[in-house]
C-alpha positions, 0 to 999 in steps of 0.5 A, a space after each residue: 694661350 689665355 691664363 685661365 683658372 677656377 674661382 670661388 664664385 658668389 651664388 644665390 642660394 635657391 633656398 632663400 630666392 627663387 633665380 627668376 626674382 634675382 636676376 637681371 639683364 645686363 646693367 647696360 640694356 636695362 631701361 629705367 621702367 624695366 629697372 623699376 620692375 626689376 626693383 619691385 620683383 624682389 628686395 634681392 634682384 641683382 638690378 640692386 647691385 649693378 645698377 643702383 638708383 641710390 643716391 651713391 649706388 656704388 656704395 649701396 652695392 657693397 652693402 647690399 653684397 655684405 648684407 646679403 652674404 650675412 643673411 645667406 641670400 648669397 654664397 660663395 663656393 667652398 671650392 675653386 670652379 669653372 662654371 659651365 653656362 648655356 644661353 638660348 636664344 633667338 635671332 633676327 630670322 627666329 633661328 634659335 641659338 644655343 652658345 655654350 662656354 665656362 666662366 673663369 677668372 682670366 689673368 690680365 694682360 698688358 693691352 695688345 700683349 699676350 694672347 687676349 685681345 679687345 673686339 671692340 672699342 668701349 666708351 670711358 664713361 662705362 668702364 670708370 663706372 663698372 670700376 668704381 662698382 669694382 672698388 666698392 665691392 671688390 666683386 665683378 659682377 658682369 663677365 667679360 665674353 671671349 670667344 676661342 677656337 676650338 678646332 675639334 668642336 670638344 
């Protein structure tokens, strides 16, 4: 069984920022006219962090995630949780589906060890990049999806 545990995530605070202003697709499906809109929609949208235009985005994100955390636009959770989300969306045929599930810090495990395995092959050009912004920032910013059984459906 996959190690799971609650983690201190890093929230935007919705006093400071309205959530639809700060949010973002995943860095891997912005287009470059959709990262500009992202970019004049707010001096705090997440698109700043994950897929800097900056000469060195790696470094601009850290500063951006250091400023932001002392100005209160970010803030970390006094207490270790799991977080519960909901996406909805729609398919080919417009089929609406709901997908439930946690985000939760996951220990890593030796490649094709253990009980977490890859489903699918990943080119090294984005993985070296999600790194280097990993190194600047110590922070993910992008969940890993994984998928469990659940035999009872609880």
């Amino acid at each position: 069984m996959a190690d799971i545990r609650p983690f201190r995530g890093i929230l935007y605070n919705t006093e400071k920022v309205g959530i639809a202003d700060v949010v973002a697709p995943p860095y891997d499906v912005i287009s470059p006219q959709q990262q500009q809109e992202l970019y004049e929609r707010s001096p705090y949208n997440v698109v700043r962090v994950i897929l800097g235009r900056e000469q060195d985005p790696y470094t601009s994100a850290a500063t951006c995630l250091v400023h932001w955390l002392k100005e209160g636009i970010l803030q970390q959770d006094a207490r270790a949780a799991m977080y519960f989300v909901s996406q909805e969306f729609g398919i080919a045929d417009r089929t609406r589906v709901v997908r439930q599930g946690i985000i939760a810090a996951c220990r890593l495990e030796e490649f094709g060890k253990g009980s977490v395995f890859p489903h699918e092959r990943t080119l090294s050009g984005p993985k070296e990049d999600r790194f280097k912004l990993f190194q600047s920032t110590q922070t993910m910013f992008s969940q890993i999806l994984s998928l469990y059984g659940d035999r009872d459906h609880i």
